[in-house]
N, C-alpha and C positions, 0 to 999 in steps of 0.2 A: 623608821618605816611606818606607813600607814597604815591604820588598821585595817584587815581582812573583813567583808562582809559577805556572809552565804548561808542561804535559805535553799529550801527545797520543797518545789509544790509537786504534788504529786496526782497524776491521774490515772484511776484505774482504770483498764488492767498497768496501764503504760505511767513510766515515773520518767519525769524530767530533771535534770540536776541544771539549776541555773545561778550562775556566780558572778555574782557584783561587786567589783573590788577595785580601788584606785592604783595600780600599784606603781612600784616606781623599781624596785629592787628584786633581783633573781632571786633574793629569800623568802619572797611572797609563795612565788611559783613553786620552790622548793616544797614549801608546805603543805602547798595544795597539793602536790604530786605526792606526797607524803601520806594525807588523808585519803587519797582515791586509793592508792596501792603500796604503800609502805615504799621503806627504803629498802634496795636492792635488786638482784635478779628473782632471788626463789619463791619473793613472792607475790611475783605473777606469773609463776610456773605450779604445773601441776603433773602431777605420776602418778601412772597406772601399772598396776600389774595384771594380764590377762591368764584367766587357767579353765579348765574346763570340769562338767560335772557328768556324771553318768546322767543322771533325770535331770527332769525340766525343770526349771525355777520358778521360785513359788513365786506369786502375789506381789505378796509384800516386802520380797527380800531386797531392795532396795530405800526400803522404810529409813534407814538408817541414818540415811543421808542428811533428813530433814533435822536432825538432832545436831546437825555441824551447820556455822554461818558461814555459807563458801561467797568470797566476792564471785559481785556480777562481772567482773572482765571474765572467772572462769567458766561463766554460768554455759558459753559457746562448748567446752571441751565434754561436758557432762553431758550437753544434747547428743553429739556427735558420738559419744560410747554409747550412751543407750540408743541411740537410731543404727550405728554398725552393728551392737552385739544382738539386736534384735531381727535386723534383716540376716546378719549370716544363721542365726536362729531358725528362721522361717526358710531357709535353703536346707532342700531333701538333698544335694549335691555335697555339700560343707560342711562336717565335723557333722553326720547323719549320725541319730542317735546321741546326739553326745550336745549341752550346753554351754556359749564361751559366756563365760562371766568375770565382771571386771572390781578390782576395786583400788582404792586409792590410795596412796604413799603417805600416809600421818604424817601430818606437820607441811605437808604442801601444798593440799587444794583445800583446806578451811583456811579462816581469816586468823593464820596467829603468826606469830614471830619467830625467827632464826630454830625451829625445832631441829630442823634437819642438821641445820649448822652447827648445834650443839651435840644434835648426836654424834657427827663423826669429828667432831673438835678434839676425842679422845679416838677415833677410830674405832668405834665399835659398829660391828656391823650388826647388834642387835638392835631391832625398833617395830613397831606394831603396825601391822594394816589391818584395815577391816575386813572381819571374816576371813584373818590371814594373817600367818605371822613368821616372817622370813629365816628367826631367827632358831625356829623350834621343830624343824620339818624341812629336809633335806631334796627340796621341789627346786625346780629350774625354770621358772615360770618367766616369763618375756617381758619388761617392763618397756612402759612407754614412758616419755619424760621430756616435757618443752613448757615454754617456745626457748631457754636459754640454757646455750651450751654450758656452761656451768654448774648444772644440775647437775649432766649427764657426769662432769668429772667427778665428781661429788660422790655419786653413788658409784662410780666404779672404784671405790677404795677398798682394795682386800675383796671383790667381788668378782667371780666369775660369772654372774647369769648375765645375761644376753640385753641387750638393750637397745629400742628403735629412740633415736632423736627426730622427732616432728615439728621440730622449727626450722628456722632456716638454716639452710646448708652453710655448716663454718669451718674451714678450713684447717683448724682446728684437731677436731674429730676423725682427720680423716687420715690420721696416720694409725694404720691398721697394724703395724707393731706398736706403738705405745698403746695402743685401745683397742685391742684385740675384738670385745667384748661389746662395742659400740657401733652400731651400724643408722646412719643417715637414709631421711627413707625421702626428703627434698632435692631437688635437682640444684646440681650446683650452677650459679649465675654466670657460665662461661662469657654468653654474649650478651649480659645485661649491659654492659657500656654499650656495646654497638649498636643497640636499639636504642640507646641516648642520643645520641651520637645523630643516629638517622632521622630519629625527630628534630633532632636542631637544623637539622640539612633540610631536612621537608620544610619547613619553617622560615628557613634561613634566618636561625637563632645563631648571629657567631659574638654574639658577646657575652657570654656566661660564668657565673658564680659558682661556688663550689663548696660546699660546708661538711667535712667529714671528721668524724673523730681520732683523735691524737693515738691511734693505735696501729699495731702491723696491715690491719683490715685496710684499716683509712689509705694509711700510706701508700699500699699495693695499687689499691684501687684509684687514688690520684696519679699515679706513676704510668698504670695502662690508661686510662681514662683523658690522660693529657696525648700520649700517644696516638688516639687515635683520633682525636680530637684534629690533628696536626696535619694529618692526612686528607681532613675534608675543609680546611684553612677555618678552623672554627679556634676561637681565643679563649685562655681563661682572665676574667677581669680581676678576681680577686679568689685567693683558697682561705677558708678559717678552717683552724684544726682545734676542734673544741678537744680539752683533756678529759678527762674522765672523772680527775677529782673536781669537786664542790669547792674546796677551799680555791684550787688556784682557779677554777673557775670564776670564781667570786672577785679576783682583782685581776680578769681580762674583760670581764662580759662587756665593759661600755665600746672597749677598743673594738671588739666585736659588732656591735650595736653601729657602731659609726661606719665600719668597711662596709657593711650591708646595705645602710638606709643612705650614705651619702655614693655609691657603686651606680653607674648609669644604667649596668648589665637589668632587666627587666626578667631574667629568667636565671633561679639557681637550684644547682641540683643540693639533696640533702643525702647522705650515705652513712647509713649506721643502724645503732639501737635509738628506739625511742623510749624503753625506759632509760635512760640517761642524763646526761648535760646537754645532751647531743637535741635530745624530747623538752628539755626545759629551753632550750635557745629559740626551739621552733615555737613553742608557746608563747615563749616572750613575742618574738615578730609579728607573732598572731596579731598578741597584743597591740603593739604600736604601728599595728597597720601598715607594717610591709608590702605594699601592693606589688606581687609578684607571683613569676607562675612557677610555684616549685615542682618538680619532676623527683620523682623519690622510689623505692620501690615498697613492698609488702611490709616491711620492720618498721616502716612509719605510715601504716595505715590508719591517719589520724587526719580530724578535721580541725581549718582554722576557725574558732568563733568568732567570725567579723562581728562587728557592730550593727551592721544594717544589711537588712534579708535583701540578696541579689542572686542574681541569675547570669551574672557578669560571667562567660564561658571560659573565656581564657585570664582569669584571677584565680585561679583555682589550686586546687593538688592535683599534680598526674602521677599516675601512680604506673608502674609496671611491675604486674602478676604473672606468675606462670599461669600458662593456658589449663585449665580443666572442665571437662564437661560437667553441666549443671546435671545434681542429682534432683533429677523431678519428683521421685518418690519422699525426700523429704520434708516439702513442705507440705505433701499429704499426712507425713506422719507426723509433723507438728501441729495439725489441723486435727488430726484422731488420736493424741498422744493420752496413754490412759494413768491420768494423773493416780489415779490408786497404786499401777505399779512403778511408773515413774515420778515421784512426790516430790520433783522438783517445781519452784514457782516459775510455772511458764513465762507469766508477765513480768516478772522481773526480768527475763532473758530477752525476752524481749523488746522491753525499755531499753536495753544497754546495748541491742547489738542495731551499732550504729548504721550498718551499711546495707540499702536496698536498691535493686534494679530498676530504672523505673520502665514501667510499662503501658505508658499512656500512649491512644492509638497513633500511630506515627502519618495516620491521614492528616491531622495537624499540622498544620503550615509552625505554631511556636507554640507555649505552651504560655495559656490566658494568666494575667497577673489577678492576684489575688489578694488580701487582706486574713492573713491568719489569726483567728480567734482563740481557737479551739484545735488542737493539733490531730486529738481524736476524731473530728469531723473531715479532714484531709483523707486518714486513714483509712478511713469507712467508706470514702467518696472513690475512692484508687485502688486499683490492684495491684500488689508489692509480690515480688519472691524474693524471701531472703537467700542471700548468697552466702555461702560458706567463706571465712577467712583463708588465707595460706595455711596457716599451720592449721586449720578443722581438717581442711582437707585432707593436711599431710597425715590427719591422725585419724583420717577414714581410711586412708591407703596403709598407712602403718597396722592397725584393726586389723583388715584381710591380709596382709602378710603373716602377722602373726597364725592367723585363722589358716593362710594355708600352710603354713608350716607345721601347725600341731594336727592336720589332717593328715598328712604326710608321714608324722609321727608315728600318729596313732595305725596308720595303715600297716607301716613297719612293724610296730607289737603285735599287732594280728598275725600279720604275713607270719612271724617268725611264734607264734604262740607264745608270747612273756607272759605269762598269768601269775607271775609270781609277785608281780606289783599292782597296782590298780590301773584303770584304763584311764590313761589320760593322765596318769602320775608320770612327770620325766624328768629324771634327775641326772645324765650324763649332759651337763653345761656342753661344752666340745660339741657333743652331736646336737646338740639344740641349734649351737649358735651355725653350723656346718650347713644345717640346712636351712637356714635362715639367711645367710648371704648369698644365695643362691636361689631364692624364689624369682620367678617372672612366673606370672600371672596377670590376666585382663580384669579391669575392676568391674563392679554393676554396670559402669557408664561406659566402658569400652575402651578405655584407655591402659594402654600396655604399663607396667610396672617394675621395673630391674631391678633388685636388689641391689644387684652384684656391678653396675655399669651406671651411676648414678654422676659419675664426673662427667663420663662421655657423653652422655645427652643431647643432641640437637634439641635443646629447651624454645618452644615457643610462648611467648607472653602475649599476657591481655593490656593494652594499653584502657583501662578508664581514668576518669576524673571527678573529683569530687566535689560538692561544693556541702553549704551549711543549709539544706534547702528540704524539708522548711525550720525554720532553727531551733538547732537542739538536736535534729536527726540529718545523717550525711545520706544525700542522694550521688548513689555508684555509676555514672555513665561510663557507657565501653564506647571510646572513640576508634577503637583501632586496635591492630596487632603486628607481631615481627615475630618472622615465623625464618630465621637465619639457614635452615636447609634447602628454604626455594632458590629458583634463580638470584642473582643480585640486585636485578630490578623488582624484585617481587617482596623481597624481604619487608619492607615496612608497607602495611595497610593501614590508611584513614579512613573511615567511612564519609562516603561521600555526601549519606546524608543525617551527621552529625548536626546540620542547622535546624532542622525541625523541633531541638531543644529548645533553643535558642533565638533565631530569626536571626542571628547573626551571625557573618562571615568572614569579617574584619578580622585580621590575627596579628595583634601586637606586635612588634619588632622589639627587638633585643641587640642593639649594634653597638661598636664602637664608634663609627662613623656612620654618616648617613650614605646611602649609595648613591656612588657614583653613576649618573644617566648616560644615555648614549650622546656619543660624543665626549665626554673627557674618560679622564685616565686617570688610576690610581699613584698618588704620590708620597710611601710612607714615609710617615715623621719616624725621626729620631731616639732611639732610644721609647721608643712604644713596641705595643705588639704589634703583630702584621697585621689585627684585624682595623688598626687606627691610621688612617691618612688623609688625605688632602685626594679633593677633585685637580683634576690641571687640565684645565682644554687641549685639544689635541694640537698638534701645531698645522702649516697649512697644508694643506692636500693629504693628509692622515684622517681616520677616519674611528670609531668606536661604535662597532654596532651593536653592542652589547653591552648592559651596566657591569659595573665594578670590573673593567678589564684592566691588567696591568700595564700592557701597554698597548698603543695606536697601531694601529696597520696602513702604511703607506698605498696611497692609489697606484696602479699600475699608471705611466706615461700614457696613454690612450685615454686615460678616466681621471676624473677630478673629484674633490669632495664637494656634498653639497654643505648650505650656507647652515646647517645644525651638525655636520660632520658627520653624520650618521651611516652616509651610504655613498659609494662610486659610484658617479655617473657617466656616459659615454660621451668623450670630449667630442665636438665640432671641428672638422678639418676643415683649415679655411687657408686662404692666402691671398695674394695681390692679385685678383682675377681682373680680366676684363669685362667682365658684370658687373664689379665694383664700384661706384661714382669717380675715386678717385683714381683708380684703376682704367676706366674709361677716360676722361679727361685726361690723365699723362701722356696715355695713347694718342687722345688726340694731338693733344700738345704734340708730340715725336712729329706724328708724318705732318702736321704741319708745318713742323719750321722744316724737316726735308723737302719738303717741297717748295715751301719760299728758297729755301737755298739751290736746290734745282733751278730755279729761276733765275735766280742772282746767277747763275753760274748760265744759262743759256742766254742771258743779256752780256755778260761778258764776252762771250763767246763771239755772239753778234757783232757786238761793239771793239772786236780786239785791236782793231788798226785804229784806232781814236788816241791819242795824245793819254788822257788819261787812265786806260788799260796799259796802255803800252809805258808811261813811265814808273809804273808801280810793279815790276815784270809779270807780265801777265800768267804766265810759267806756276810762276810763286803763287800765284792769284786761282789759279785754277785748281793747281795740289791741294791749296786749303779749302777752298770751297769744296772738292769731293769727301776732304777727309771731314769736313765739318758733318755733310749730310753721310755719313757713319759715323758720326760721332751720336745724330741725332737720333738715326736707327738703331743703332745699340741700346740703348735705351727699354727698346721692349723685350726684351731678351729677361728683362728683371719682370714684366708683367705673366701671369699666366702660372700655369701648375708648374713649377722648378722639377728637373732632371738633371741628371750627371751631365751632361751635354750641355745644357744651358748655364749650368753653375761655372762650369769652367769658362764656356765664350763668354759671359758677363763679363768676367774681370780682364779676360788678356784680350778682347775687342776693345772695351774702354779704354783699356791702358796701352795697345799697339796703335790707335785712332786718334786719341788726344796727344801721344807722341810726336805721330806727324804732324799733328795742325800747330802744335805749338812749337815744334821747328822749325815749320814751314813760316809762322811768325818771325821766329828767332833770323831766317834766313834772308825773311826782306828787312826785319830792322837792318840788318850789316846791307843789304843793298841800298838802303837807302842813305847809311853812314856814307861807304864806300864811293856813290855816286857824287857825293859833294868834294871829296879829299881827295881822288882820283882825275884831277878834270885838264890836267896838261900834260901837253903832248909827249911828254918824256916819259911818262906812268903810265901808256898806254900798256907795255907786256905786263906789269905788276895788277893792271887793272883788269886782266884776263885771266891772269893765275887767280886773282882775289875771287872774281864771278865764278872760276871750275871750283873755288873749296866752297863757294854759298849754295853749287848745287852739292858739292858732295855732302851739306851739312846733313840734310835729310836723311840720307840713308843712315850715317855712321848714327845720328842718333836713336833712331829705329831700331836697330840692331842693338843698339847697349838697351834696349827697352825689353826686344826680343828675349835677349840674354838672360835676363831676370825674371822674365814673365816663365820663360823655362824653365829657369832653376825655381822656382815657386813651386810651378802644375809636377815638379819631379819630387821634392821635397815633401812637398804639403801641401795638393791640390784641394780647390774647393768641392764639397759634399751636401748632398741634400739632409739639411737638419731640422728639427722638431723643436718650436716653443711651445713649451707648455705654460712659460710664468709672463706673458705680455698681457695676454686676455683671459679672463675666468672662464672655465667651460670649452676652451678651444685650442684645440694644437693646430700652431700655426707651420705651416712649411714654407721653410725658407733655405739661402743656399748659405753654407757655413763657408767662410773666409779659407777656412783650413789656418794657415798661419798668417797672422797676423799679420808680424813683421816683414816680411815678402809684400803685403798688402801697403805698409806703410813703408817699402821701399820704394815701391813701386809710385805711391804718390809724391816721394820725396824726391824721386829723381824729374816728374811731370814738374814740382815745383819747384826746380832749380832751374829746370828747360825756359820756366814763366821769368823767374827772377834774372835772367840772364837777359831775356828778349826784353823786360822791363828796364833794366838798366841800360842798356845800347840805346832803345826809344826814347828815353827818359833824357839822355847825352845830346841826341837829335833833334829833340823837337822844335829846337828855335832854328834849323837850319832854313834859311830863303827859297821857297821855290813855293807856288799855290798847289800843286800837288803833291805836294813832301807831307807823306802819311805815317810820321812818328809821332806827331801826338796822338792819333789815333792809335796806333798799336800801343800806346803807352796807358791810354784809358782803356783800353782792350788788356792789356793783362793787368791793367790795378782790378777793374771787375772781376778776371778770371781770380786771379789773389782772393778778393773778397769771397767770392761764393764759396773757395774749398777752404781758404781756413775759418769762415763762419763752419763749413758742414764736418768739420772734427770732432768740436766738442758736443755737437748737436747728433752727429751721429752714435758715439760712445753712450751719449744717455739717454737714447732711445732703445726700444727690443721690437722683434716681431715686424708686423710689415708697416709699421712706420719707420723704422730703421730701414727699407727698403724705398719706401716712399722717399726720404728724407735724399738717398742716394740718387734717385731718379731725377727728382726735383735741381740738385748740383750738378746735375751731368746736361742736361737740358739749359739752366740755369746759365752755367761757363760757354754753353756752346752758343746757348744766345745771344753771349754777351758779346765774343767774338765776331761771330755775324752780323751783329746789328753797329758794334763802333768802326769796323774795319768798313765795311762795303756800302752802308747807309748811305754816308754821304755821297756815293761814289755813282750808285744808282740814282740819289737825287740828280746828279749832272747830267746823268745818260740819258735818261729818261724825262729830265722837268727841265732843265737846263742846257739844253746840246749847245746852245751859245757859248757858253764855258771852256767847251770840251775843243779846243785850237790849241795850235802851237803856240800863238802868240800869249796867250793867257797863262 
């Protein structure tokens, strides 16, 4: 290990300790924690005994002190007696007449080793205090004794006088049959998690660290502390349970070193003692520049010594304190402290006690950078109030407990005239301690006091934070508080104008994952925590209007998502209108080929006695031309805003109209057969019976058409339906088939009507005659053929109103195709050609 290097420059009144060291190994630290305050708990604890005098106290009777070398971590505990025993002093209200005066536990507030640990190694309850001696004078005087519960068991061995603990509340202590004799004067940390807890939620800190010590405390506190955690989907990244001993410490620390510094988590809690392994891990980190924002409470009221002087807000310590009002009077009595009766060195107390409020004017947009020289010229330039620690405090409130308790006392030997003892002598322990767990009383500063009710608390905390500013001395900002009795919305306070420190607003994240934005969706991996996953865009018409949601919420059919999926928008109703381009144009398409076949059909009419009407039966000739022009007009039936009425005539007009035309087809191909095979004189009755079944073909096929179109509209009529997936942004209305099959029965029985008329044509066409019109009906249903099995597979893979378009188009299509091979030529004769049109031809 490298050697250690440290000097110490010192400036009056104020002394700075600054250490230069390469280190590489926790046995550096060790050492050094060693030199500041020795090894173990006792000795950075210190005991008082409080007792009262009839007269006032001299001068000098605290001269004493200066003959013992007390460290400066104690130097806090000694302001706070002489600043308590001196205000309840100057109270005409409090132990009137009568002086409390305090003194100290030998072997625990000067700088020497294990005394106490050797005194009762043998359990002797003999041992010296100053101006006091416990073991020679049957007094029951009230001992005070922190910050470490250890002390307190310590001296309750074979002890019944009364004992206030003014460190932090440990659970420990508080079993009132084992420790009759011990009373905690700290509020226990009921809802310290959950003002963790609520800061990480305010923050949305959900990837967090956790460092507590290998003991029942730790454990407990990881166990609720994960608990609640869970509730507000906040993760733990990593727990280190530091042990207690130094040895096994010593062959974990790297693994430790490694879960920390290689950990993505940007924010860990620490939970323990800092004189500890727990206080050496955090040094260490200091050390190798851990940039992280630790959240800790009062037990590790300690600053990192970064490298380089920053003002970085959230790289810091947060700390959460119990809430107490500031006592104003005593940084007037550390400003009039009258060193003759109190002979302590002010400026040593002052050098060491690291933590001040700052109070620079907060009209200040941030606070000017500057170049430290001289740490004394800062001082001078600024006005500071020092703040009391946790445990001063508790040991300003523990003070007047005692103080009202021995008022009480003393009231009691009046009331009852004891003069048989001295005033202020109290030697029945029992009633000392009797009325002592039972004090409430209001402090100087207004704050209520329980004795007796210290678990049940509604505890509020001060949230500050600390940095090394300016270095060497920790600057205390209060960002905030959690006051867990208010409402639930109310519980955590941030001040809102925490940036006037700073000029900065920006507040780090702490994630496992990055967040998820609007528009995708959380996807957790595998065998991680829940705070780690995957983005997944949302799939389509879903929607994510908010980050890190777990899953998408689907559009209502009316609303679509827009192109970032963020939000339902209100879908377009549209359909095949006749507004439309092609909606118009079909239209027109319809009534014009009805009306060209209206025509064709009033030329026939005209023309009916002419050789060429009459040898194509004109009968036949006229059925198909009316059915053709409804075949045409049907057609618009599919244009226009669809209704249950329309949906239905769509399909069983098309299919009762293209029935007849292509029977009426079917029934002059056979006329046309028939008229060739039939033509001597013996086949005249067979040739009449033949003609009654070519008119009956018509109907019987009608009727098988009807049948079906029936059993469809009963089955599974067509409905007015909604697309939502043909076009973005728009629900289309259209008419739903209802059943399919019924649909392609339907066309299946039109195309056997076709294939049949095709084939008879197809058999005829080469018969002799200039009017024999079976090659025409033969190219007349290969077109019809063509346009509906082209419009199958063209239909199926279309949606919306091009799958209606696509239908209009086929039905138009077949019906032109029919009018235009059957009659074309037949009008060219009529009309361009009457020459033609004789018998003889």
């Amino acid at each position: 290990m490298k050697k250690l290097c440290a000097f110490t420059i010192a400036f009056f009144p104020l002394k700075f300790c600054l250490i230069l060291c390469s280190l590489t190994e926790p046995n550096c630290f060790w050492r050094i924690k060693k030199i500041e305050v020795y090894d173990g708990d006792l000795q950075n604890d210190c005991g008082f005994v409080l007792f009262t005098l009839e007269s006032p106290i001299e001068e000098n009777f605290y001269n004493h002190i200066i003959n013992f070398r007390i460290p400066a971590r104690k130097y806090e505990f000694f302001l706070v007696m002489f600043f308590a025993t001196d205000e309840i002093n100057k109270n005409p209200y409090l132990l009137s007449n009568m002086s409390l005066i305090f003194s100290f536990i030998f072997g625990m507030c000067e700088d020497t080793m294990g005394v106490l640990d050797k005194a009762y190694l043998h359990q002797n309850n003999y041992f010296d205090l100053l101006n006091y001696n416990c073991g020679r004078k049957k007094r029951c005087d009230v001992k005070l004794t922190g910050p470490s519960w250890k002390t307190s068991l310590k001296l309750s061995v074979n002890s019944r006088a009364p004992k206030i603990f003014f460190g932090p509340f440990n659970p420990n202590l508080s079993d009132h049959d084992q420790f009759p004799y011990i009373y905690q004067i700290a509020t226990k940390d009921t809802y310290l998690l959950h003002g963790m807890v609520s800061l990480m939620f305010h923050f949305e800190w959900t990837w967090i660290g956790l460092v507590i010590t290998d003991d029942d405390q730790g454990i407990q506190f990881h166990s609720d502390l994960r608990e609640e955690m869970q509730r507000h989907a906040i993760c733990l990244a990593f727990v280190i349970m530091i042990p207690e001993s130094i040895k096994l410490y010593n062959t974990k620390f790297k693994i430790y070193d490694q879960q920390l510094m290689t950990s993505s988590a940007k924010v860990t809690i620490i939970y323990g003692k800092m004189i500890s392994t727990l206080g050496l891990s955090f040094r260490r980190w200091a050390y190798l520049v851990a940039r992280r924002i630790w959240i800790t409470t009062s037990k590790l009221d300690d600053i990192t010594y970064d490298k380089d002087f920053s003002l970085d807000f959230f790289h810091g310590t947060v700390i959460f304190v119990h809430h107490h009002n500031d006592i104003a009077t005593f940084r007037n009595f550390m400003q009039t402290i009258n060193t003759s009766k109190y002979p302590v060195d002010i400026s040593q107390s002052m050098g060491q006690w690291n933590h001040f409020n700052c109070s620079i004017s907060k009209n200040k947009k941030k606070m000017d950078f500057f170049m430290l020289k001289n740490p004394l010229e800062w001082l001078k330039q600024h006005t500071f109030d020092m703040v009391l620690s946790e445990e001063g405090y508790n040991l300003y409130n523990a003070v007047y407990a005692v103080a009202h308790t021995y008022h009480e006392l003393i009231f009691q030997q009046v009331e009852s005239q004891e003069m048989a003892k001295p005033k202020g002598l109290f030697t029945d322990c029992q009633k000392v301690a009797s009325l002592l767990k039972t004090r409430v009383f209001t402090n100087p500063v207004g704050e209520l006091v329980n004795m007796n009710h210290k678990e049940n608390q509604c505890a509020k905390y001060d949230i500050f934070i600390i940095w090394n500013f300016p270095k060497g001395l920790g600057l205390k900002v209060k960002i905030g508080s959690y006051f867990p009795c208010l409402q639930q919305s109310q519980h955590l306070h941030i001040s809102e104008d925490w940036e006037w420190v700073t000029g900065e607003t920006l507040v780090p994240s702490s994630v496992c994952s990055e967040t998820c934005t609007a528009g995708f969706r959380k996807s957790h991996q595998k065998q991680t925590a829940d705070c780690c996953f995957d983005c997944v865009q949302c799939q389509e018409n879903e929607i994510a209007n908010d980050t890190d949601m777990e899953q998408c919420v689907r559009c209502p059919d009316d609303s679509y998502a827009n192109l970032e999926q963020t939000e339902c928008l209100q879908r377009v109703v549209t359909f095949l209108a006749y507004e439309d381009p092609l909606g118009m144009a079909l239209g027109c398409m319809a009534l014009s080929f009805s009306a060209i076949t209206i025509l064709v059909l009033v030329t026939f009419v005209k023309y009916r006695d002419t050789p060429i009407v009459k040898a194509n039966n004109r009968i036949l000739s006229y059925i198909l031309l009316i059915s053709l022009v409804f075949c045409f007009l049907c057609s618009l039936l599919f244009i226009g805003h669809p209704n249950q009425a329309t949906c239905i005539l769509q399909q069983a007009t098309f299919a009762i109209f293209f029935t007849v035309a292509i029977s009426t087809v079917l029934a002059k191909t056979i006329t046309v057969v028939t008229a060739f095979k039939l033509t001597t004189p013996g086949r005249r009755i067979r040739k009449m019976m033949i003609k009654g079944a070519t008119n009956l073909l018509i109907p019987i096929c009608t009727l098988i058409q009807l049948v079906l179109c029936a059993i469809w509209l009963v089955t599974s009529p067509p409905f007015i339906d909604r697309d939502i997936q043909s076009e973005h942004g728009k629900v289309i209305i259209i008419c739903n088939k209802g059943s399919v099959t019924a649909f392609h029965f339907v066309l299946g029985y039109l195309g056997s009507l076709a294939l049949g008329s095709f084939t008879v044509a197809f058999l005829a066409r080469n018969l002799p005659d200039r009017f024999n019109e079976a090659k025409f009906l033969t190219f007349s249903m290969l077109v019809f053929y063509s346009v509906w099995i082209t419009f199958l597979p063209v239909y199926h893979s279309t949606r919306g109103k091009v799958m209606v378009i696509v239908e209009v188009f086929s039905i138009l299509a077949s019906s032109a195709g029919l009018l235009g091979c059957i009659f074309v030529q037949k009008c060219y004769v009529l009309l361009v050609r009457p020459d033609l049109n004789v018998l003889q031809k």
